[in-house]
N, C-alpha and C positions, 0 to 999 in steps of 0.2 A: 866301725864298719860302715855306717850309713854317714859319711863325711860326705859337706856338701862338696862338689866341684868347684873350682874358683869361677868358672863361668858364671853357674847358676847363683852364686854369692853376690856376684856383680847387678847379676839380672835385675833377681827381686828375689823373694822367697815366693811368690803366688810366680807360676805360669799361666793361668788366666789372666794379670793384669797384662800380659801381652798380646791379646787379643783385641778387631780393631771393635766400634761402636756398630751398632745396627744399622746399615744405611737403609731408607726405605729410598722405592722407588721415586720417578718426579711424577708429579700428581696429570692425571690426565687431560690432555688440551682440550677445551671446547671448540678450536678449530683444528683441520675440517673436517666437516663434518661425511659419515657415511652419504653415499650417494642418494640412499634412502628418504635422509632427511632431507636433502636439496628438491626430493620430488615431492614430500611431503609439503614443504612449506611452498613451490609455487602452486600446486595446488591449492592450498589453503588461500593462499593471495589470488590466486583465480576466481576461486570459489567464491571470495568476498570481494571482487571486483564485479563478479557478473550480478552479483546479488545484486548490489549498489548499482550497478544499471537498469537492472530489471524493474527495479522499486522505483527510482528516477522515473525511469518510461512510464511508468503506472500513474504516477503523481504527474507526468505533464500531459498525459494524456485524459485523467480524468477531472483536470484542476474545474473543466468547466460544469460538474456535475455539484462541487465544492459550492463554487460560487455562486448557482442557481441553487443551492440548499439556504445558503446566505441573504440569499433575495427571497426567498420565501417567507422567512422572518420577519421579513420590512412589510411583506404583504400582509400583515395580520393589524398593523396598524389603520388601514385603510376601511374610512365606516359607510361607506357608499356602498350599496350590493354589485353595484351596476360597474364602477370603477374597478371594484376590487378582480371582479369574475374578468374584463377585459385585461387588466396587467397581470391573472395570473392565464392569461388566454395566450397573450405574449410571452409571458416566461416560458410556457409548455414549447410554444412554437419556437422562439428563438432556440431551445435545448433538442428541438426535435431536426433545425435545420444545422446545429452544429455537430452533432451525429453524424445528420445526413449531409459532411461536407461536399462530395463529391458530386452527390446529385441535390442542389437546394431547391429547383422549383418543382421536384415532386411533390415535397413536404410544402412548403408556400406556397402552391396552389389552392391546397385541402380548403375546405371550408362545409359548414352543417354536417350532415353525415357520413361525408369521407372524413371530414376531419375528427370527430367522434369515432371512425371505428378502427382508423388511426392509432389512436390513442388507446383501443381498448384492445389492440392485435400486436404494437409494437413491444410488449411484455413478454411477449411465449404465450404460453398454455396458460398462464396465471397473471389476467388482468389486474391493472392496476386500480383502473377505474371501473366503480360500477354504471349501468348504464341510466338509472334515473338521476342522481350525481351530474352526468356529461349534461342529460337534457336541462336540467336545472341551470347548471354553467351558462348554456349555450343562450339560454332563453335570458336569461340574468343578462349578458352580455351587450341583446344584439335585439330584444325588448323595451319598450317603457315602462309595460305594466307587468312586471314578473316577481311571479313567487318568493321568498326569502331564502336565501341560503346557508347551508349548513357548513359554516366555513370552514369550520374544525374539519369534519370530516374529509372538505376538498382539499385543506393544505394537506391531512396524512396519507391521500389518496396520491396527490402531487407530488408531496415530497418519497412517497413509496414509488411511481413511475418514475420520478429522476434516477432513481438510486437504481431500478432493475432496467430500465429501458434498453434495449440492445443496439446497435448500427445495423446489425446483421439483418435484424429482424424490419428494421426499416425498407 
């Protein structure tokens, strides 16, 4: 009764092995990309362009605060009172008229107590220098017979002025 047909004799005995294989799909492109991501990434590229200028501008504009911290160091070599208190009388002043590039002979004019109070206003609210410090300086500087100086104290006084001094505030 259950006689195979001559077809199916032909075929095979399994009707499953006539079935094809599993195709999977083709694997997804990475290009192109949603729109999404094109706006992600030039932002991203933005983002890290403008950084990199802003930082730039920052470094060429502060370079000369760098290299009056630099010259401050060399100052400490120097064993004369009188020598020393004049080159860092010049450092002050050269870093106070490159601030002040636009206007220099307000700041090179200064001298005794414009140029001390200068120095002790061009900070904000929180001088850099205290004011027996300045007379000490000033006297060391532009004296024969003057007191000894507390060097230490004026490099971190000087190097704390370079570092907050404003242009604004000039």
């Amino acid at each position: 009764m259950n006689t195979p047909s001559p077809s199916q004799s032909a075929i095979g005995a399994n009707p499953l092995d006539q079935l094809a294989d599993i195709h999977l799909p083709p694997p997804v492109a990475n290009f192109p990309w949603a729109p999404g991501w094109w706006a992600l990434l030039v932002l991203t590229v933005s983002l890290a362009a403008l950084s990199f200028w802003l930082w730039w501008r920052y470094r060429k504009r502060t370079a000369y605060r760098r290299a009056a911290k630099m010259e401050l160091t060399t100052l400490q070599g120097i064993t004369d009172d009188a020598e020393f208190a004049r080159e860092l009388n010049q450092l002050l002043r050269r870093v106070a008229i490159h601030a002040r590039s636009s206007n220099t002979s307000s700041v090179a004019g200064l001298s005794g107590a414009q140029w001390q109070a200068f120095l002790l206003n061009s900070c904000g609210d929180k001088p850099a220098f205290n004011q027996p410090q300045l007379d000490a300086l000033t006297a060391a500087a532009y004296q024969a017979q003057a007191p000894a100086l507390d060097r230490q104290q004026l490099l971190v006084q000087a190097r704390l002025w370079i570092k907050r001094h404003r242009s604004h505030y000039v």
